[in-house]
C-alpha positions as CSV (number, residue, x, y, z in Angstrom):
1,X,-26.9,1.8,-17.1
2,X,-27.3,5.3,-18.0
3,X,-24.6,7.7,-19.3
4,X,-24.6,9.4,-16.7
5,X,-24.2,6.8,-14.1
6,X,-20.6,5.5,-16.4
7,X,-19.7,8.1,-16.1
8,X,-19.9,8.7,-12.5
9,X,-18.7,5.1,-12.2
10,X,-15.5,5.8,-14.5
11,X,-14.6,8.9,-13.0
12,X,-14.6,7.6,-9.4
13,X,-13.2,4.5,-9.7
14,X,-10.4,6.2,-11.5
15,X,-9.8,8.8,-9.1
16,X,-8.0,8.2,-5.9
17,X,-9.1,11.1,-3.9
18,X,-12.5,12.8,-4.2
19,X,-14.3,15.7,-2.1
20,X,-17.3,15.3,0.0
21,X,-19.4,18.1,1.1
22,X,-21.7,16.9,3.4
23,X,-24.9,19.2,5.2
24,X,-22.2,20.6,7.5
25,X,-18.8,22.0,7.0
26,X,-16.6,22.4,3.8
27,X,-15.7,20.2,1.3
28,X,-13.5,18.3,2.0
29,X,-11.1,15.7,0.0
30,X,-10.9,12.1,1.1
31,X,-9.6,8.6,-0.1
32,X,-12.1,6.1,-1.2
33,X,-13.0,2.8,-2.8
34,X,-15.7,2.3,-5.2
35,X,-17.5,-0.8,-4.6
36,X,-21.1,-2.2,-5.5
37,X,-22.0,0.9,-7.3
38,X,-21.5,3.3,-4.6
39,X,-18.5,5.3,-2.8
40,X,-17.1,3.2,0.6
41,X,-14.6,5.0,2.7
42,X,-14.2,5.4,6.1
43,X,-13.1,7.7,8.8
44,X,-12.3,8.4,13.0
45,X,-9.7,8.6,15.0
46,X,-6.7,7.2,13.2
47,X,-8.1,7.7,9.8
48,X,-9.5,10.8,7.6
49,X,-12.1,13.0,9.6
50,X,-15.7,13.0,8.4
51,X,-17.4,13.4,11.8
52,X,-17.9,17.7,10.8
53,X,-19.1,16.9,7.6
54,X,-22.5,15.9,9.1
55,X,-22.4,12.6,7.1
56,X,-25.2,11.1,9.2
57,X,-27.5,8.2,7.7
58,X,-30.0,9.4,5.0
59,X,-27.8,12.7,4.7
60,X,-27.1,14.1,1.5
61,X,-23.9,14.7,0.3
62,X,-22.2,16.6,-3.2
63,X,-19.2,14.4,-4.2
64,X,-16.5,16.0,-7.0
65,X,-14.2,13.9,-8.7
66,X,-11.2,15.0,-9.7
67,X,-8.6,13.8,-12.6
68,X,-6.5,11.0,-11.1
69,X,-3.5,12.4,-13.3
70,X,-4.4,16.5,-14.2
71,X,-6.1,17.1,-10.8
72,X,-9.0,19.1,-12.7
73,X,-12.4,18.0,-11.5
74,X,-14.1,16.1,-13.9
75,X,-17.8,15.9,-12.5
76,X,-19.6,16.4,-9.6
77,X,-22.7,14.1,-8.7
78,X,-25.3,13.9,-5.3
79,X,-25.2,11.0,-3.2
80,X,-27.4,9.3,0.1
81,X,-25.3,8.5,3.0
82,X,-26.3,5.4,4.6
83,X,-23.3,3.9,7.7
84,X,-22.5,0.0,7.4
85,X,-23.0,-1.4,10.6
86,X,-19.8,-2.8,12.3
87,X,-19.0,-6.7,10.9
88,X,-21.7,-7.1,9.0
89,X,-21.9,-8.6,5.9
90,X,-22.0,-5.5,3.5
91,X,-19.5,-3.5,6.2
92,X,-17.3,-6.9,5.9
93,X,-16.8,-6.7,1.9
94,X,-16.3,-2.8,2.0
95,X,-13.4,-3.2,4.6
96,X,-12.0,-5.9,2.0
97,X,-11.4,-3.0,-0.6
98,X,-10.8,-0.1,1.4
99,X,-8.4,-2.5,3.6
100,X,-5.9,-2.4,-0.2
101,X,-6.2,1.3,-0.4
102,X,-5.0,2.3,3.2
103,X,-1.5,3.1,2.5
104,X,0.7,3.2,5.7
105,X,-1.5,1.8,8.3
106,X,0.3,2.0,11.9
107,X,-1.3,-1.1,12.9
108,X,-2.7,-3.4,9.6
109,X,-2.8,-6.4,11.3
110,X,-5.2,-5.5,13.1
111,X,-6.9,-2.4,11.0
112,X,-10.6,-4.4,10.8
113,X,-10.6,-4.7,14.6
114,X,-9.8,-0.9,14.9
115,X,-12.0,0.3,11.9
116,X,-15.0,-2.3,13.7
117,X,-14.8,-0.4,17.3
118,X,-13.3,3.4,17.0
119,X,-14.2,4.2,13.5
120,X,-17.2,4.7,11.1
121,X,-17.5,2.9,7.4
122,X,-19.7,5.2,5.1
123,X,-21.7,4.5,1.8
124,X,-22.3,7.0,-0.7
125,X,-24.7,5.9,-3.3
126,X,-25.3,8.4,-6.3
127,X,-29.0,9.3,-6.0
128,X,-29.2,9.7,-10.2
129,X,-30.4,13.2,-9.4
130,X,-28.0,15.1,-10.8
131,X,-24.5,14.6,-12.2
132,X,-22.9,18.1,-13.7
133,X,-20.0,18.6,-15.5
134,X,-17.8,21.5,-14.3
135,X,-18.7,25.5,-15.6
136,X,-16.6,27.2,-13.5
137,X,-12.9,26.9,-11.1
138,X,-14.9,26.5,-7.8
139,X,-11.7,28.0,-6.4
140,X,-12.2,29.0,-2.4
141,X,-10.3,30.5,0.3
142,X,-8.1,28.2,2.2
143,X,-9.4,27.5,5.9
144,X,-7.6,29.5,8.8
145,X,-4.8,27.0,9.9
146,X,-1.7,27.7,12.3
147,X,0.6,26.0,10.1
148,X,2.6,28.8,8.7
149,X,5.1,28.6,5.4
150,X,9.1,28.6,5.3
151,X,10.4,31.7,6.3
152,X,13.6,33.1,3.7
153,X,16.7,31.6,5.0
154,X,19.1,33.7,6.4
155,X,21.5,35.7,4.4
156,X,24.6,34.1,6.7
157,X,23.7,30.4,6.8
158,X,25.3,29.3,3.4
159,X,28.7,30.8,5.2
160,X,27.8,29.0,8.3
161,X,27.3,25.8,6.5
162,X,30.7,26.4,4.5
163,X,32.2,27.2,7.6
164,X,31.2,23.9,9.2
165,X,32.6,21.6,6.4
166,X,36.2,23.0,6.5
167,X,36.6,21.9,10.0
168,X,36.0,18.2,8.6
């Protein structure tokens, strides 16, 4: 094993959250398990989105890996996108990890059944092409969204609330 591939190993594993940029879309950050020396994670309805990424089979992809505990982004490598196909063997020891790392699963009794018929397991293998340490912030523009941020709170709702209690 190279340098290079440790340290693409290390950093992932480590990290709980990288970001994928795939041929289409932005990059976007997603949870992830490494496993037989490539990236597993998967995605549909129910779970993270990865259908507009254009993360089709043979597909090439940029992955970053972050800091598990500063956040900074540590390096960022290439990788070949290949789909397990549903309940086979290699799919079958993927869900196995990534089956510990879903947090909060609405239905995990039944999560392999689900993942198997409405969802999509992805490999991301490093290609050994390239593996760069960061230069520069990488910082973007946020994506149009119609969530919106607090608004101030009124100048009259601490009296309000005051109000309220003395009627206790």
């Amino acid at each position: 094993m190279t340098l290079t591939q440790a340290l693409i190993e290390e950093a992932t594993k480590k990290s709980g959250l990288i970001w994928v940029q795939g041929p289409a879309g932005p990059s976007r950050a997603l949870w992830h398990v490494w496993h037989e020396g490539a990236v597993h994670l998967v995605g549909g309805p129910g779970e993270q989105p990865v259908d507009d990424l254009g993360l089709t089979e043979g597909a090439t992809a940029t992955v970053t890996v972050r800091s598990k505990d500063k956040g900074g982004r540590i390096v960022a490598w290439t990788a070949t996108v290949s789909e397990l196909a549903p309940r086979g063997e290699a799919w079958t020891a993927a869900v196995a990890e990534l089956k510990g790392k879903r947090l909060n699963a609405p239905d995990a009794e039944r999560l392999e059944e689900r993942w198997a018929e409405t969802c999509r397991v992805l490999r991301l293998a490093p290609t050994g092409a390239s593996a760069e340490l960061p230069s520069d912030s990488l910082a973007a523009t946020p994506l149009p969204t119609p969530a919106t941020t607090r608004h101030p709170m009124p100048a009259a709702l601490p009296r309000l609330l005051r109000r309220g209690r003395k009627g206790r």
